[in-house]
C-alpha positions in Angstrom: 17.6 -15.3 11.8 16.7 -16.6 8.1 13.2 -18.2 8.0 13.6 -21.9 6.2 12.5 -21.3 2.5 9.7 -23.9 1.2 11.4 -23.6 -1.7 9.9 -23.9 -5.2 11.6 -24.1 -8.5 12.9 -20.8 -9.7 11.2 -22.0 -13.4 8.1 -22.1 -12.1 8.3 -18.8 -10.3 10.0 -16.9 -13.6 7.2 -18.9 -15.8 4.4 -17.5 -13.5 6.1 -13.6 -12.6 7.1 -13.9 -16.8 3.6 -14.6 -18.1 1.9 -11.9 -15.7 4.3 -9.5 -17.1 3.7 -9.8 -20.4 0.0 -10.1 -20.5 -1.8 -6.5 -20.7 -4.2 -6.2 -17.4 -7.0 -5.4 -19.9 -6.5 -8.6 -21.2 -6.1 -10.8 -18.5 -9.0 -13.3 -17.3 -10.4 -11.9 -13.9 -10.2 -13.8 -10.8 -13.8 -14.0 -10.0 -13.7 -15.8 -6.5 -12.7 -14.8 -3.2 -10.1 -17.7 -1.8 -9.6 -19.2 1.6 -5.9 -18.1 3.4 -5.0 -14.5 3.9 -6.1 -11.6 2.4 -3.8 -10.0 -0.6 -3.3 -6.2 -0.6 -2.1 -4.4 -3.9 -0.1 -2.4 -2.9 -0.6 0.8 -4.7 -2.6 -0.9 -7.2 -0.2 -3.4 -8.8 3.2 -1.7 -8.5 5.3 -4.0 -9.6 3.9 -4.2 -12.6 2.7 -0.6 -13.2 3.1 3.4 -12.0 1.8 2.8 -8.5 -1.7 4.9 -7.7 -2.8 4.4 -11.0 -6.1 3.1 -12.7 -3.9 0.2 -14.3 -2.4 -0.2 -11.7 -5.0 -0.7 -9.5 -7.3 -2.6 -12.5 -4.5 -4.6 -12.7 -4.1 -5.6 -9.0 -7.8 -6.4 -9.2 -8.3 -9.0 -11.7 -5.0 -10.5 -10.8 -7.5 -11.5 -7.4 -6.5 -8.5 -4.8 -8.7 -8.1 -2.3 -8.3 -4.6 -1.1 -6.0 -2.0 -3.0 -4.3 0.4 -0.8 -4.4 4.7 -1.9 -2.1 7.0 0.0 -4.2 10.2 1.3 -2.4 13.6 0.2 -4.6 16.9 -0.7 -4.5 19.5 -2.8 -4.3 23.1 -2.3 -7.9 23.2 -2.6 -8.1 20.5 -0.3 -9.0 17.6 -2.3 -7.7 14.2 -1.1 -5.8 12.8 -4.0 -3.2 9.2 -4.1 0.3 9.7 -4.4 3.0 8.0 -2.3 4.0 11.4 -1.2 3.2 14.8 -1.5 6.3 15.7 -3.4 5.6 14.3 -6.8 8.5 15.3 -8.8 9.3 11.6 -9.0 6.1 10.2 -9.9 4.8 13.0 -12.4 6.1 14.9 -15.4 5.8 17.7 -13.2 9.6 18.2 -13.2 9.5 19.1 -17.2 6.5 21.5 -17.4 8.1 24.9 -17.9 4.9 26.2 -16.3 5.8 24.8 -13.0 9.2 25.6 -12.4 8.2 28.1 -9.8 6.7 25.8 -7.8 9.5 23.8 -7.0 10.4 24.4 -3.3 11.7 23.6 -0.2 9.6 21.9 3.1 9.8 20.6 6.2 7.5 16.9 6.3 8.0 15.1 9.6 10.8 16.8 10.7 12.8 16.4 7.2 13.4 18.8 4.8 12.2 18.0 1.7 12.9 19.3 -2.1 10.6 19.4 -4.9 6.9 19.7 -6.2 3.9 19.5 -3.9 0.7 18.3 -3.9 -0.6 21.1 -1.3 0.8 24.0 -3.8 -1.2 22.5 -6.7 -5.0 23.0 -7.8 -7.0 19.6 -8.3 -7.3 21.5 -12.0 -3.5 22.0 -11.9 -3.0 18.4 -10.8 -5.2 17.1 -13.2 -2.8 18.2 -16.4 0.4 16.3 -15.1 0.8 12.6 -16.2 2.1 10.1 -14.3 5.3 8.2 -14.3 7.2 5.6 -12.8 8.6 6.2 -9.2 11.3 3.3 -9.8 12.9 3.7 -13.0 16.3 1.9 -12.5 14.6 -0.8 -10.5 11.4 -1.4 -12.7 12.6 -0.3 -16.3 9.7 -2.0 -17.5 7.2 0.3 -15.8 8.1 3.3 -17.7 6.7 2.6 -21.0 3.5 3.4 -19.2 5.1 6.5 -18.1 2.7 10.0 -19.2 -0.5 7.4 -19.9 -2.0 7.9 -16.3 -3.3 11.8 -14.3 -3.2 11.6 -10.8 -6.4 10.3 -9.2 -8.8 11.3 -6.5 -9.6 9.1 -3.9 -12.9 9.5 -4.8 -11.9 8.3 -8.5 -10.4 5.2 -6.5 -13.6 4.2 -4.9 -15.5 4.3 -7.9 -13.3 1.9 -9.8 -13.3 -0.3 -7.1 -16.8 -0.5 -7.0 -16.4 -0.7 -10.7 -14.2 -3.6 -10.7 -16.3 -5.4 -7.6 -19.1 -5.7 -10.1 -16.8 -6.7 -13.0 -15.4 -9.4 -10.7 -18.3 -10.6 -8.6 -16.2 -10.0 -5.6 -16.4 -7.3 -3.2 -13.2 -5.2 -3.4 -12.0 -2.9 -0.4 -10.6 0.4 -0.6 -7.5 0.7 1.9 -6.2 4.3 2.2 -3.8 5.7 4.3 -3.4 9.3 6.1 0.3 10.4 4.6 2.1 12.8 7.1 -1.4 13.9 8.8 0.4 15.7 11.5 1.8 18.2 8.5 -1.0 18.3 6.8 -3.0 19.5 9.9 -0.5 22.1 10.8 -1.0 23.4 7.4 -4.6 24.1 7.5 -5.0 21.0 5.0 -6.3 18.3 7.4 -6.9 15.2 6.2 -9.0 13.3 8.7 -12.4 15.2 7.9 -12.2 15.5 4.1 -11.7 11.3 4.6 -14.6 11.0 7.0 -16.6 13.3 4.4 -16.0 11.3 1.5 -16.5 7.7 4.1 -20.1 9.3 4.7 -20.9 10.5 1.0 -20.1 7.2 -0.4 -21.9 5.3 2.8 -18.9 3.0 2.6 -19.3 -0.3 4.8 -16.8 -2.5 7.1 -16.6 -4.4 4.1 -15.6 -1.9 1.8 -13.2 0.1 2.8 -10.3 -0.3 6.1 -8.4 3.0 7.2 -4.7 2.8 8.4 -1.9 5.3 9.5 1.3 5.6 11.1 -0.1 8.1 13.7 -2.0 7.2 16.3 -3.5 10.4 16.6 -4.9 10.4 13.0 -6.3 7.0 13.7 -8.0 8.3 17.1 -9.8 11.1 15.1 -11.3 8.9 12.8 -12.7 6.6 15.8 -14.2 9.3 17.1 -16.4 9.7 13.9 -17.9 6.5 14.7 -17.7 5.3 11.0 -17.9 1.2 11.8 -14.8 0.7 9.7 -12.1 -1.3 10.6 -8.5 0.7 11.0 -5.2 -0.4 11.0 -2.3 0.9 13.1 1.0 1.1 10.7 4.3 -0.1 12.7 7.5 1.3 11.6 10.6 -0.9 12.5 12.7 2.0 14.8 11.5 5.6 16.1 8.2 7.0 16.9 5.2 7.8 15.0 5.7 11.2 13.9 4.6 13.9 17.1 4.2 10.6 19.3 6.3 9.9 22.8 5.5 6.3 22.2 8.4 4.1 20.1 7.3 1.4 17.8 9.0 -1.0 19.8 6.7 0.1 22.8 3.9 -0.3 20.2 5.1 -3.7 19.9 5.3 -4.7 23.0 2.1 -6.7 24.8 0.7 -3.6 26.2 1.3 -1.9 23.3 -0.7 -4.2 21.3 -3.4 -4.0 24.5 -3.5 -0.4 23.8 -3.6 -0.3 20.2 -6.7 -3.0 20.6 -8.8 -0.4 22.1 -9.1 1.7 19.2 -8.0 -0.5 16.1 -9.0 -3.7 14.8 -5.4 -4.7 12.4 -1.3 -3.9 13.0 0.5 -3.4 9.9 3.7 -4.8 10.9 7.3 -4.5 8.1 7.2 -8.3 7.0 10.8 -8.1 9.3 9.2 -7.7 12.3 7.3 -11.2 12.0 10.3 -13.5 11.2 11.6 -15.4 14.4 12.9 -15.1 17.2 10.1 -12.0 17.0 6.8 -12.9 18.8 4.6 -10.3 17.4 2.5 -12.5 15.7 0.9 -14.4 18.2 0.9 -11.5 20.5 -1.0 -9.2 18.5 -3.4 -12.2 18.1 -3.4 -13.0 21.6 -4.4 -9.2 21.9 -7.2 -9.3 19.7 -5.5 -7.9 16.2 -5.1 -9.0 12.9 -1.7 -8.6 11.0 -1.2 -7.6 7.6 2.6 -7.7 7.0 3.8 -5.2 4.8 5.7 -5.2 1.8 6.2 -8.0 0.0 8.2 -7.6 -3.5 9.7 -10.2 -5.5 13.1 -8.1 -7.1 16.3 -9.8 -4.8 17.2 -6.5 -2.8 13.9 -7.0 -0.8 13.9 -10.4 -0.4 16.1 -12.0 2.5 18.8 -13.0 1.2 17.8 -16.5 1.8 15.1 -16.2 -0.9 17.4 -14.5 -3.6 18.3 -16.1 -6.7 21.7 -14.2 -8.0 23.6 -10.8 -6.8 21.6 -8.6 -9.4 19.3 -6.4 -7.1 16.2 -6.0 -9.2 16.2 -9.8 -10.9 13.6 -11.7 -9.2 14.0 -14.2 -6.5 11.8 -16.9 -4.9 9.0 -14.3 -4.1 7.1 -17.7 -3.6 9.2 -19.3 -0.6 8.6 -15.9 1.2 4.6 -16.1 0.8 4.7 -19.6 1.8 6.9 -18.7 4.8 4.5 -16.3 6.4 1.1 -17.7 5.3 2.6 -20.3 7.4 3.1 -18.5 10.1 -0.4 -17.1 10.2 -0.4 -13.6 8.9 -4.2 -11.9 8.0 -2.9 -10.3 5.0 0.3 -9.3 2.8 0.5 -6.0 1.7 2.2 -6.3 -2.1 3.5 -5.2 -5.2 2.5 -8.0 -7.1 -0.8 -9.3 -5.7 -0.7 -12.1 -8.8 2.2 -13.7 -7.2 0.7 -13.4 -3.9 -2.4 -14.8 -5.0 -1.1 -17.9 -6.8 1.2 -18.5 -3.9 -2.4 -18.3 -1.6 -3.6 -21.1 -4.1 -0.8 -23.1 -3.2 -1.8 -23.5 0.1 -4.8 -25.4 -0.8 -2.6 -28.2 -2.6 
């Protein structure tokens, strides 16, 4: 079932997404208060706008108004927790054309799914820290890749520095939001990731306000409750299947005793944006259990819009990213999860018109 669009003019939306392309994050005017309405995510940084898990993209996602920005968890061979959105990186690094390397390109089984490529695990911090970043989505987001080989891959500890960085540039208190990739794996690997993030949680005596942790696993989730850290975590929710090495479906999950169950040891569900549209009662269930919901991921290019929100049959032109925000702010949600937290945020603006 389509949600009814609010609909805006598709001027105003291509004058807004237009203007925030073309305007360098360095020289953009910082958005320097917190607003009412739900909280915006940047989703990899900004990574609509530029190679996700960078520091622009993350700068970016910042001073376009994000209020937490979101690093996935992967470590090194030496057991460094760095942010990529996997642990094969031959699609967002120049890994792929370094002669050096070409050994290192393998074969492995992740969650069950064999997997081809370069990987984080194989890879010094030292090693990692001479590859460049690049674009994960060429053909969709040709733009992006004149920033390609302009950003290294970044520690987790590099992320909560520039975000404490940027908190003081901006007068507003940004969040760090990082998530356990594949911690089932990672553990069976030697490589867990759990208490290298509860050791860098404690080193940098991050707060409740500072930084949320979320996974797909339950068990990952469970081992950092038992730290007793005081942060806020967020249980992931995948639209079909199980969390990887769990019994439990996400429709179970989904369920009112699921949502019970996941209340005992998290505070947030991060639902797919799919899962909130109607006839789907998730939202007020969750609430009614307790949660908060940040639906995840909004982008404005047509394919990932509904199609009652697209503007023409070209996949990656943009469509009314607007009438989507306005459609679940509506309905309540806590947070969006995005790829371009300027669109988000302007749309949040809207609500107080």
């Amino acid at each position: 079932m389509s949600p009814a669009p609010r609909r805006r003019s598709v001027l105003l939306a291509t004058a807004a997404v237009t203007a925030a392309a073309t305007a360098p994050a360095d020289a953009a005017t910082p958005v320097r208060h917190r607003a009412s309405g739900p909280l915006v995510i940047g989703h990899r940084g900004a990574a609509g706008w530029r190679p996700e898990h960078t520091a622009d993209a993350y700068t970016y996602a910042v001073r376009a108004g994000a209020d937490w920005i979101e690093p996935d968890l992967v470590p090194t061979k030496d057991h460094v927790l760095v942010v990529r959105h996997e642990n094969e990186i031959g699609g967002t690094t120049d890994v792929a054309g370094r002669p050096e390397f070409a050994d290192r390109r393998t074969t492995r089984t992740v969650d069950g799914r064999a997997v081809t490529g370069w990987f984080t695990e194989d890879f010094t911090l030292r090693e990692l820290r001479t590859l460049r970043t690049v674009e994960r989505l060429p053909l969709v987001r040709n733009r992006n890749t004149v920033f390609d080989g302009r950003g290294r891959v970044m520690t987790f500890q590099e992320v909560i520095d520039l975000a404490r960085r940027l908190s003081g540039e901006s007068g507003r208190r940004i969040a760090v939001f990082p998530e356990t990739k594949h911690p089932t794996y990672f553990r069976s690997i030697g490589l867990p990731l759990e208490e290298e993030l509860i050791r860098v949680i404690r080193r940098n005596r991050l707060t409740a306000r500072e930084c949320v942790v979320q996974s797909f696993e339950p068990s990952s989730l469970h081992r950092i409750a038992a730290a007793r850290l005081g942060l806020p975590l967020w249980q992931a929710l995948g639209t079909s299947g199980s969390p990887y090495g769990h019994a439990v479906t996400y429709r179970d999950m989904m369920s009112p005793a699921g949502l019970r169950e996941i209340a005992s040891y998290a505070q947030w569900i991060g639902p797919d944006k799919s899962s909130l549209v109607p006839p789907h009662t998730l939202l007020a269930d969750a609430h009614a259990a307790g949660l908060k919901v940040g639906a995840y991921t909004f982008r404005a290019e047509n394919q990932y819009l509904p199609a009652a929100y697209r503007r023409s049959t070209a996949p990656n032109d943009f469509g009314d990213a607007f009438a989507e925000y306005a459609f679940h702010y509506g309905q309540g949600v806590d947070a969006v999860v995005t790829d371009f937290p300027d669109i988000a945020v302007q749309a949040r603006e809207g609500l107080r018109r």
